[in-house]
C-alpha positions as CSV (number, residue, x, y, z in Angstrom):
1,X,122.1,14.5,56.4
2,X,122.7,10.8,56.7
3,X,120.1,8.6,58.0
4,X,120.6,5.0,59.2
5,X,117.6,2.3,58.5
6,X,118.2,-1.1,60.0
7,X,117.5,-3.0,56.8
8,X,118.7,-6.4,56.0
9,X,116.6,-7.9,53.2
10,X,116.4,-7.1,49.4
11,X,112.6,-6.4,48.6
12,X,110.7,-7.8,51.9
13,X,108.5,-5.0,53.6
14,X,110.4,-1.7,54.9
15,X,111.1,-1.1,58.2
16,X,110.7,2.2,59.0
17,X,113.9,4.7,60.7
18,X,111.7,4.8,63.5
19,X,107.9,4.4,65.3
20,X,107.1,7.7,65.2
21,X,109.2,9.3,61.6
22,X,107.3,6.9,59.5
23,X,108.8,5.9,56.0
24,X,112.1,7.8,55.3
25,X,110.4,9.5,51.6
26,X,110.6,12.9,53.2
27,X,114.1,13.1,54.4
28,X,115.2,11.3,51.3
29,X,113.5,14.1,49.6
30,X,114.9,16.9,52.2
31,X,118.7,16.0,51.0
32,X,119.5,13.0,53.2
33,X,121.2,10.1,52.2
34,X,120.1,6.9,53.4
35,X,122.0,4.5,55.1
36,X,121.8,1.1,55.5
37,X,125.4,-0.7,56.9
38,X,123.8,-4.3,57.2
39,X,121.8,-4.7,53.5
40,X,125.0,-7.1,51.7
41,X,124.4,-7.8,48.2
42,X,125.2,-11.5,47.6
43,X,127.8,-12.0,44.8
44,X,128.1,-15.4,43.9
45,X,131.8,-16.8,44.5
46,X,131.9,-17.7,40.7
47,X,130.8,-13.7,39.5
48,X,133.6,-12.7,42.3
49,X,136.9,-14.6,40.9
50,X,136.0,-12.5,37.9
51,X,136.5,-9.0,40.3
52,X,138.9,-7.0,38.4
53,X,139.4,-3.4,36.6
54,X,140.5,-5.1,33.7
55,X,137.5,-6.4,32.7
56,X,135.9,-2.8,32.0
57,X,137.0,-0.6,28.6
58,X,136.5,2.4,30.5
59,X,135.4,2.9,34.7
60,X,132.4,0.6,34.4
61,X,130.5,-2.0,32.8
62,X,126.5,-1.1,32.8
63,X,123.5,-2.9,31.9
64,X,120.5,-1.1,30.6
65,X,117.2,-2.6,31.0
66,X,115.7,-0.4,28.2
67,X,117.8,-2.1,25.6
68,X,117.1,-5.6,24.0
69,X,119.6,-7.9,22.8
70,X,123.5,-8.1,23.1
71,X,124.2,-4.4,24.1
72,X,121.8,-5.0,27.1
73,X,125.1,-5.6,28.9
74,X,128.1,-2.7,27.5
75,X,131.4,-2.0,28.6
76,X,133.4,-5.0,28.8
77,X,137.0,-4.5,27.8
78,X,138.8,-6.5,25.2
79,X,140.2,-8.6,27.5
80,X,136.9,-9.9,28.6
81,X,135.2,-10.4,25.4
82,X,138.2,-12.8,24.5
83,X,137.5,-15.0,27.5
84,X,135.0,-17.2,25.5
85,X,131.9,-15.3,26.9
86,X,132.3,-16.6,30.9
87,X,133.2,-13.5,32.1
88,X,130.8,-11.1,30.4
89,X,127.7,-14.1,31.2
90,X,128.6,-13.9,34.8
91,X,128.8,-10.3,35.4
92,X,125.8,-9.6,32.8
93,X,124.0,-12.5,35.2
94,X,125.4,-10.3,38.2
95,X,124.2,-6.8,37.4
96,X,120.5,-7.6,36.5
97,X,119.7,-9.6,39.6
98,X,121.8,-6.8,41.1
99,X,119.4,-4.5,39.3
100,X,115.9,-6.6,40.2
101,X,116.9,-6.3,43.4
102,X,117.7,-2.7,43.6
103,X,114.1,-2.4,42.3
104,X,112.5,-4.5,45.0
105,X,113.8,-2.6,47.3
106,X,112.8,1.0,46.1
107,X,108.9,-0.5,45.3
108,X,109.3,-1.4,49.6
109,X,111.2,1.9,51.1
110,X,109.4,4.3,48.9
111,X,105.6,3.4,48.6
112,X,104.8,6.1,47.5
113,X,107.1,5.7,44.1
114,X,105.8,2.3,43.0
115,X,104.9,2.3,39.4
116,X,106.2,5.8,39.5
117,X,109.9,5.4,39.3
118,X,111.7,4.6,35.6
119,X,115.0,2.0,36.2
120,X,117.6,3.4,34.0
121,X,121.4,1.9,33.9
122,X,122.8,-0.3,36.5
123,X,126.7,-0.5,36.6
124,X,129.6,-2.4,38.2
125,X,132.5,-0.2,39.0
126,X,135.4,-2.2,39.4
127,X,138.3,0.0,39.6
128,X,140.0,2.3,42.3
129,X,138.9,5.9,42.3
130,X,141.8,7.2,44.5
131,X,144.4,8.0,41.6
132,X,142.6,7.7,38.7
133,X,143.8,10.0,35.7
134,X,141.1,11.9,34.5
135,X,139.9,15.4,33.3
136,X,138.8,17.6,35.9
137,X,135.0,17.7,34.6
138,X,134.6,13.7,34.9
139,X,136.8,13.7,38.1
140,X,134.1,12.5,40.5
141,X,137.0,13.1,43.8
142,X,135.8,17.0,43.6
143,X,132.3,17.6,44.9
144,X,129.6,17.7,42.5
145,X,125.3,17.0,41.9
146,X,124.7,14.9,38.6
147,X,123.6,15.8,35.2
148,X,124.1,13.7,32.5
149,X,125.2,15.1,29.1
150,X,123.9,12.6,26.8
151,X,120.7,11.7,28.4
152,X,118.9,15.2,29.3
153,X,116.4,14.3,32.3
154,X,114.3,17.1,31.4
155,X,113.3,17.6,35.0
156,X,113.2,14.3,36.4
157,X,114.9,13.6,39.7
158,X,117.8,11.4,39.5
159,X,117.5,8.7,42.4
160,X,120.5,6.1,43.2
161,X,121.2,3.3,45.3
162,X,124.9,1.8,45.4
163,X,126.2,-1.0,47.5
164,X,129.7,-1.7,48.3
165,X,130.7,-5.4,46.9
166,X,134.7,-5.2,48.0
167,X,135.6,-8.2,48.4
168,X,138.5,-7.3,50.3
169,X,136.3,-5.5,53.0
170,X,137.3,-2.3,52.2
171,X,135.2,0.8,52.6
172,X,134.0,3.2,49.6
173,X,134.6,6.9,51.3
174,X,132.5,9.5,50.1
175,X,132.6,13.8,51.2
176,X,128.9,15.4,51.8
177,X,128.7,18.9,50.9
178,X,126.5,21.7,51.0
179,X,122.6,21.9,50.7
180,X,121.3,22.0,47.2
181,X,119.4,25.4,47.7
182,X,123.2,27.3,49.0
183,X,124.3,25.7,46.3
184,X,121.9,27.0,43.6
185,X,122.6,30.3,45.8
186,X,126.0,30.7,45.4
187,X,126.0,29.4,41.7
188,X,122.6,30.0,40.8
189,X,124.0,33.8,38.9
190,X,126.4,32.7,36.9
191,X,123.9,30.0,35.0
192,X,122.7,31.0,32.0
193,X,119.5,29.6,29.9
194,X,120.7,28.1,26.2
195,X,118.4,29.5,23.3
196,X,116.1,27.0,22.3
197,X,117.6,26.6,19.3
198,X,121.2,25.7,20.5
199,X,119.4,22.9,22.8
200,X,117.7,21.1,19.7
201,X,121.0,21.1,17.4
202,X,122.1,19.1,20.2
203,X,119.8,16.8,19.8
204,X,119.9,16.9,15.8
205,X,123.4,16.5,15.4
206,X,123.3,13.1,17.8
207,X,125.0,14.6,20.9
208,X,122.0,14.5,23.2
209,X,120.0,11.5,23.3
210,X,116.9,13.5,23.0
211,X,116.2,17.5,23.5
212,X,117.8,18.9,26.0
213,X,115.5,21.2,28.5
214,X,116.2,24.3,30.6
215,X,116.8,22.5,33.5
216,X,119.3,20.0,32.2
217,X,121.9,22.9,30.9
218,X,121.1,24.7,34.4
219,X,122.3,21.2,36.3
220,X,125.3,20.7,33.7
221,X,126.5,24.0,34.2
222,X,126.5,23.7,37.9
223,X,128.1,20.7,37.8
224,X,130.9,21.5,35.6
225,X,131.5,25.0,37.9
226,X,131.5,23.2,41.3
227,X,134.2,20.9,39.3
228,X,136.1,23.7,37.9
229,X,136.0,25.9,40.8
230,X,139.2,24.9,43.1
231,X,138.9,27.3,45.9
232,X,135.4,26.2,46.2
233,X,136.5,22.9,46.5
234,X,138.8,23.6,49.2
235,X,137.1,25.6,51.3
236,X,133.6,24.5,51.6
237,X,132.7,22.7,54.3
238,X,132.4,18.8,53.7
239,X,131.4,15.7,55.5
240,X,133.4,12.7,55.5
241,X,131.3,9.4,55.3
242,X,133.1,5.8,54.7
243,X,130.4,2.9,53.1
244,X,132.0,-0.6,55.0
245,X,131.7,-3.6,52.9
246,X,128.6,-4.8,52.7
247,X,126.5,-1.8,53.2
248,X,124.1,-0.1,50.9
249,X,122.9,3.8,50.6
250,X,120.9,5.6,48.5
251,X,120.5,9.3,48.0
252,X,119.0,12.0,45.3
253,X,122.1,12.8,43.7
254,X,121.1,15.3,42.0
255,X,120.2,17.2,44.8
256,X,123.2,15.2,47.2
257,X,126.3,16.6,46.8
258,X,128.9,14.4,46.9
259,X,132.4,13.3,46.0
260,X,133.3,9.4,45.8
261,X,137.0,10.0,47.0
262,X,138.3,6.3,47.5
263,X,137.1,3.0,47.1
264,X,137.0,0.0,44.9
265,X,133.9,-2.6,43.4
266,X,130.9,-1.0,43.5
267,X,127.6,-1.4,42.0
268,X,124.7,1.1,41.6
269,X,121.4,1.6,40.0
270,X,120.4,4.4,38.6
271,X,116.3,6.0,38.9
272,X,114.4,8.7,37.4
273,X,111.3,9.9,39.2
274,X,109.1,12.5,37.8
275,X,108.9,15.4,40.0
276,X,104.8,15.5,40.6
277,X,105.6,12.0,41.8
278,X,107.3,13.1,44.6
279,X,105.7,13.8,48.6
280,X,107.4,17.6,48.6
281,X,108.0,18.6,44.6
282,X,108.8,22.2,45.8
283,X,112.3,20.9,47.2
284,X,113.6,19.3,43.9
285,X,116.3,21.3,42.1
286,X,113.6,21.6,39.5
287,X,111.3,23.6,41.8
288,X,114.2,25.8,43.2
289,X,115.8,26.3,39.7
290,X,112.7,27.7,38.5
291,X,112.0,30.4,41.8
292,X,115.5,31.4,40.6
293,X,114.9,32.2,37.2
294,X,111.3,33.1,37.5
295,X,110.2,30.4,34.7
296,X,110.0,27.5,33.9
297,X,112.7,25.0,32.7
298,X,111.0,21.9,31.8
């Protein structure tokens, strides 16, 4: 489930878990998240004075490399746009080397990817998880897979890598859960298909991003019911995992389950990769989803 590479370098050839395992695409792909304690992000000391919650209107501030302009770079509170600019230049400045680099080193530990994989949002989460008010469906302390409500995926795999930028030296702690496929098991009944027509009001009336597939109400519904369901989050078995300062993992989160539980400054990079892309396609959520159903959802 959690696989170490000893990987110090941003972008410079792979190295691969060991002689005789090759590169690390197929347990990646087999639900193992990769870890790699010694791959530091360098934060300049002038982007790190600016290290606080309050310069984010909600959880994060994200850059978008899809986007042209000012809103490359969203989020920033109030407080921050007052500053005269320094703040949001130097965190802006931050998250897309933070993202070119994230990039780099996907193109060298994944060969196989290269030219394959779309960069979507980079963020910079600077504030504590443990005891942040929320509502129970954005509560990312309970164990969950991703989906994304706004932005349907419409099969593609959603691929991260985060890296833990406390200055302090603090650890992120995360909790492991179950396989994807018991998952899809032991929810799998209870998801229903959407008509058609309900998924492309969605998109009509501005609530999706584009049209919403099968597949992406499956994975929303399975999040929000691995959320909502308490005794399922107390009694399944879980995996604790803390991220030292410093280190960097990456994992197929939609596939991962996972539940960031404590923990403060973090930035990640998001990834869509289309499934045909992939070394195994039969063990993406897409693949199982479908068996289930006995169609196709995207």
């Amino acid at each position: 489930m959690i696989l170490r590479l000893d990987r110090r370098q941003w972008g410079a050839s792979a190295s691969a878990p060991s002689s005789h395992e090759g590169d690390s695409t197929a347990q990646l792909e087999a639900g193992a998240l990769l870890l790699m304690p010694e791959l530091a992000f360098d934060v300049h000391p002038a982007e790190r004075v600016h290290f606080s919650p309050s310069i984010a209107a909600a959880k994060n501030v994200s850059f978008d490399p899809s986007r042209k302009g000012k809103r490359v770079v969203s989020g920033f509170s109030r407080m921050a746009r007052e500053n005269g600019g320094g703040v949001m230049e130097l965190v802006s400045a931050m998250l897309r080397r933070f993202s070119d680099s994230a990039e780099a080193v996907m193109d060298a530990l994944f060969p196989r990817y290269r030219g394959r994989l779309e960069r979507a949002r980079a963020s910079f989460r600077p504030a504590e998880i443990a005891g942040r008010k929320t509502s129970w469906r954005q509560d990312d302390t309970r164990l969950h897979i991703d989906a994304f409500p706004a932005t349907p995926v419409q099969g593609r795999r959603i691929l991260r890598l985060f890296t833990n930028v406390n200055p302090e030296g603090r650890p992120r702690s995360w909790r492991l859960g179950e396989p994807f496929e018991e998952l899809a098991q032991r929810f799998g009944g209870d998801l229903r298909i959407p008509r058609p027509f309900r998924l492309e009001l969605l998109r009509l009336t501005g609530i999706t991003k584009s049209r919403r597939s099968a597949y992406d109400a499956l994975m929303l519904q399975l999040h929000d019911r691995m959320k909502a369901d308490l005794a399922y989050q107390a009694r399944v078995p879980r995996t604790p995992i803390d991220f030292p300062a410093g280190s960097t993992w990456i994992a197929f989160t939609d596939q991962v389950s996972h539940a960031a539980v404590a923990g403060q400054f973090q930035l990640e990079q998001t990834f869509l990769l289309p499934v045909e892309a992939m070394q195994g396609p039969e063990r993406s959520p897409l693949r199982i989803l479908e068996r289930m159903k006995g169609r196709r959802l995207a």
